[in-house]
C-alpha atoms as an extended CHARMM CRD file, in Angstrom:
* protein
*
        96  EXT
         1         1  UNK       CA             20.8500000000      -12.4590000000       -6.4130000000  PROA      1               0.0000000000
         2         2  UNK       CA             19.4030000000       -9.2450000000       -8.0740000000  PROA      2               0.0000000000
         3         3  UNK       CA             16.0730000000       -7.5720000000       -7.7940000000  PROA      3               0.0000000000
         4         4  UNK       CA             13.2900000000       -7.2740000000      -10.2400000000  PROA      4               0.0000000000
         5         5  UNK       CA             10.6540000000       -4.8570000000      -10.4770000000  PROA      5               0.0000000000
         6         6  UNK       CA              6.8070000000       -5.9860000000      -11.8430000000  PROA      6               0.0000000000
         7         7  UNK       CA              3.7740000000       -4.4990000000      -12.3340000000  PROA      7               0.0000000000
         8         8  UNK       CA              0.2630000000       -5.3490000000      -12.6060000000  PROA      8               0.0000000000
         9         9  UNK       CA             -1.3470000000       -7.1260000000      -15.5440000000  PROA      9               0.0000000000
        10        10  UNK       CA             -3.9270000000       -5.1130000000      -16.3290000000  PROA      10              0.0000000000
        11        11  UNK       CA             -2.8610000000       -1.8200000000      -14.9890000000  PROA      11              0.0000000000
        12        12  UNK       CA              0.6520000000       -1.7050000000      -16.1850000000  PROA      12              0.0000000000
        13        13  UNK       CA              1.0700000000        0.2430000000      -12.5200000000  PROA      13              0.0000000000
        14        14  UNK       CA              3.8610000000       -1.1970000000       -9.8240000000  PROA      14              0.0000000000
        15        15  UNK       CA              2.9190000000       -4.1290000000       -8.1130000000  PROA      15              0.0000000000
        16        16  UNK       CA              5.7660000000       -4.8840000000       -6.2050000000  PROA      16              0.0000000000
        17        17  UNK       CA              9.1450000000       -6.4890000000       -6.1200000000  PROA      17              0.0000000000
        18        18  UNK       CA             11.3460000000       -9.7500000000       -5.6590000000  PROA      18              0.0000000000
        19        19  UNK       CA             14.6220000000      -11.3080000000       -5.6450000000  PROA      19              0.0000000000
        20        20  UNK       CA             15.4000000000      -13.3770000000       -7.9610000000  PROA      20              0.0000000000
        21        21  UNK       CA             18.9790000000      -15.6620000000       -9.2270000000  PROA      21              0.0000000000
        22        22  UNK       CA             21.3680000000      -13.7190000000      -11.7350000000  PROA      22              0.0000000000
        23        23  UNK       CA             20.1950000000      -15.8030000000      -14.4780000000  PROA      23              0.0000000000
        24        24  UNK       CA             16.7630000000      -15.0020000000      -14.0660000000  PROA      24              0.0000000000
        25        25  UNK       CA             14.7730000000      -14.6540000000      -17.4340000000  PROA      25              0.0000000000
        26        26  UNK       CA             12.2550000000      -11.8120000000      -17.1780000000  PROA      26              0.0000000000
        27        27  UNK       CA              8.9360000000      -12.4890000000      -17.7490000000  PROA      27              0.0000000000
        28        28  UNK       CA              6.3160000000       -9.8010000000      -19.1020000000  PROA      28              0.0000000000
        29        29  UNK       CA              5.5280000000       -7.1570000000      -17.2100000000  PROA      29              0.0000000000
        30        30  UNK       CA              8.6960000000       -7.5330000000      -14.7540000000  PROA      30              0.0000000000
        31        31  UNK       CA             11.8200000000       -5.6870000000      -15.2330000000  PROA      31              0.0000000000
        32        32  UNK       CA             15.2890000000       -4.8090000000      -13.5170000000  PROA      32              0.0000000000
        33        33  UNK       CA             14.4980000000       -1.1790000000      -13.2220000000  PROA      33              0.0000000000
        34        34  UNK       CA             13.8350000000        0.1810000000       -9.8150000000  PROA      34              0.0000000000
        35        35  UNK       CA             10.9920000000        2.8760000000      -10.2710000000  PROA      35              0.0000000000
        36        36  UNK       CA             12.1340000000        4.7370000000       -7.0240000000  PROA      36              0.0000000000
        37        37  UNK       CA             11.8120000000        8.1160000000       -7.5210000000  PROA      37              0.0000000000
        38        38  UNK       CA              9.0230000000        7.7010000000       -9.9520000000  PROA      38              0.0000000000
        39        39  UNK       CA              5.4830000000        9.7350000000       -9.3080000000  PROA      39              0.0000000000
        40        40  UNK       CA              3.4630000000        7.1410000000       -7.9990000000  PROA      40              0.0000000000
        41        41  UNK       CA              1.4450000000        4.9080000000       -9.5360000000  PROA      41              0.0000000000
        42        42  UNK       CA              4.6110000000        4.7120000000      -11.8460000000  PROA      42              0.0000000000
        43        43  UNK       CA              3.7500000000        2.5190000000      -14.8610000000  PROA      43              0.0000000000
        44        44  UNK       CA              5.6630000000       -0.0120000000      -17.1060000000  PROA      44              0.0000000000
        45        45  UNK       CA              5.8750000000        0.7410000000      -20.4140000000  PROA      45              0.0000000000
        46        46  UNK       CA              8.0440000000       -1.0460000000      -22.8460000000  PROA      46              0.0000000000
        47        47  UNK       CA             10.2350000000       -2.2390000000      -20.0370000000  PROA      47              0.0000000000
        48        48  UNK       CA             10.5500000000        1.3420000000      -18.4560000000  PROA      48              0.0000000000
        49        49  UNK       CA              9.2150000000        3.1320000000      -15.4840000000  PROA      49              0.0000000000
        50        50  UNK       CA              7.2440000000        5.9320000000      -16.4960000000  PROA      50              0.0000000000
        51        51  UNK       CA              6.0340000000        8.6650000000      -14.1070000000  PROA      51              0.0000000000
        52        52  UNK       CA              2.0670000000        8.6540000000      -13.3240000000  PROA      52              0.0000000000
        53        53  UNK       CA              0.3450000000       12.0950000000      -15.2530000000  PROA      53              0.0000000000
        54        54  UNK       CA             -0.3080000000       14.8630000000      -12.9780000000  PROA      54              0.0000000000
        55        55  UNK       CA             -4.3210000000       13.6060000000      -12.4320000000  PROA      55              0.0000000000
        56        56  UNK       CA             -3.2830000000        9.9720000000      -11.4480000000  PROA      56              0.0000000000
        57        57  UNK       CA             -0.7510000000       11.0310000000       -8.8900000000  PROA      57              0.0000000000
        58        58  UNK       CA             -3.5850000000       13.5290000000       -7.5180000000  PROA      58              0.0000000000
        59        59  UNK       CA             -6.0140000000       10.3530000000       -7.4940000000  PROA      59              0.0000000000
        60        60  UNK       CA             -3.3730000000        7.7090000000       -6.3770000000  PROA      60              0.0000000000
        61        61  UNK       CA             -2.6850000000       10.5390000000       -2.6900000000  PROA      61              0.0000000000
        62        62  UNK       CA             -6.1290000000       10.5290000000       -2.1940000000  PROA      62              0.0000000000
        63        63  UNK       CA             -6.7710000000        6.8230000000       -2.5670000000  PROA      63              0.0000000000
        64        64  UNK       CA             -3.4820000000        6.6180000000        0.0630000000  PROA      64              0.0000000000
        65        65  UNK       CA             -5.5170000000        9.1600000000        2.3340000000  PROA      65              0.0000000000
        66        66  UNK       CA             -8.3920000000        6.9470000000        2.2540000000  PROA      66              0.0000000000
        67        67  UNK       CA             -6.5900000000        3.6180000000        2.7390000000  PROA      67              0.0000000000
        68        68  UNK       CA             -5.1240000000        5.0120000000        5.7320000000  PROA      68              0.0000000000
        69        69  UNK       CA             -8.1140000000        6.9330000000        7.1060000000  PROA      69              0.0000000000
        70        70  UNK       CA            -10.2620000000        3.3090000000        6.9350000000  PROA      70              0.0000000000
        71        71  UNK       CA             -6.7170000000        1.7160000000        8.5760000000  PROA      71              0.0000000000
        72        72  UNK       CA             -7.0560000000        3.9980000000       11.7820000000  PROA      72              0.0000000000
        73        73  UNK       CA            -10.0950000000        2.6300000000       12.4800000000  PROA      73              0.0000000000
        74        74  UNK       CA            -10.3150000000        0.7590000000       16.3460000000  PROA      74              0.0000000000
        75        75  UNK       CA             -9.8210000000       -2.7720000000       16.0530000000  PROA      75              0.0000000000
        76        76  UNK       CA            -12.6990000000       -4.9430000000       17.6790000000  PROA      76              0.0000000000
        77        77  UNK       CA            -10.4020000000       -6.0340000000       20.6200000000  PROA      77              0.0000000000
        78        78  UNK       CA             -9.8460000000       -2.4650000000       20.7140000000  PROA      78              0.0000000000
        79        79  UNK       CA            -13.6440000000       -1.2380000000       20.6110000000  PROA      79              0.0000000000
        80        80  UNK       CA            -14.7000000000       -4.2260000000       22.9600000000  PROA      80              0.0000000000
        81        81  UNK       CA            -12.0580000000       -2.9450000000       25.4980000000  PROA      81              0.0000000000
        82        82  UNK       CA            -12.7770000000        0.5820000000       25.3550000000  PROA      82              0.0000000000
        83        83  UNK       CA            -16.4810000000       -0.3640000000       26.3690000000  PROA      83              0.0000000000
        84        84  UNK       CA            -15.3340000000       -1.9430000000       29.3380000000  PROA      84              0.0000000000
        85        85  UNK       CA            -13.5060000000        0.4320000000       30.1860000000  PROA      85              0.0000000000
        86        86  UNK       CA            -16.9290000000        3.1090000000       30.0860000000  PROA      86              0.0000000000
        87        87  UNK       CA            -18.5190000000        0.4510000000       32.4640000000  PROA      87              0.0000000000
        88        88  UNK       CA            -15.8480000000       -0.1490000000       34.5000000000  PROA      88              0.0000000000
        89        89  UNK       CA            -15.9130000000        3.9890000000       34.8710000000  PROA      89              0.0000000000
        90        90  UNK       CA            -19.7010000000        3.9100000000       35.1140000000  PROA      90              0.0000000000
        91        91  UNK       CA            -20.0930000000        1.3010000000       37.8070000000  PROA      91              0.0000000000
        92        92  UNK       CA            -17.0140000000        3.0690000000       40.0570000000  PROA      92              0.0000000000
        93        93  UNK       CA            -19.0750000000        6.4720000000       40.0420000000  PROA      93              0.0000000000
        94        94  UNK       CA            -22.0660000000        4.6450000000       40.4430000000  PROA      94              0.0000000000
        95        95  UNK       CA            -20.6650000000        2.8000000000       43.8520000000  PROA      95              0.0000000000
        96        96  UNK       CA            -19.0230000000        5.9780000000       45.0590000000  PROA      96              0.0000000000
């Protein structure tokens, strides 16, 4: 078993990985190079990892910042508990 490394059609940018049999054929776009290390998005080109430019690293933080900013956000559950909570509060000062 060995790894492979792929990356998007269109982009050329890492998608991902997978294991794969020994005598696994690559298939376009996939390679055995682990871009590790790489400035993210690393890209495939010509069966290489190539680091992102200086602007797409820049762009490819702040789309992380964002991604995780909009992931923080209460789930319903949480939201629907957290109003109970404010009546349960509310309705114990009210009765005191």
């Amino acid at each position: 078993m060995k790894a492979i490394y792929y990356a998007d059609t269109t982009t050329i940018f890492f998608k991902g990985s997978n294991v794969v049999a020994d005598d696994y054929t690559l298939k376009a776009n996939e390679t055995f190079e682990d871009p590790s290390g790489k400035k993210e998005p690393a890209k495939l080109v010509n069966g290489s990892w190539v680091d992102a430019t200086a602007e797409e690293h820049q762009q490819y933080i702040k789309d992380q910042v964002k991604t995780d900013n909009a992931t923080q956000q209460p789930s319903g559950v949480n939201q629907a508990m957290n109003k109970l909570g404010l009546q349960v509060a509310s309705l114990t000062a009210e009765n005191k």
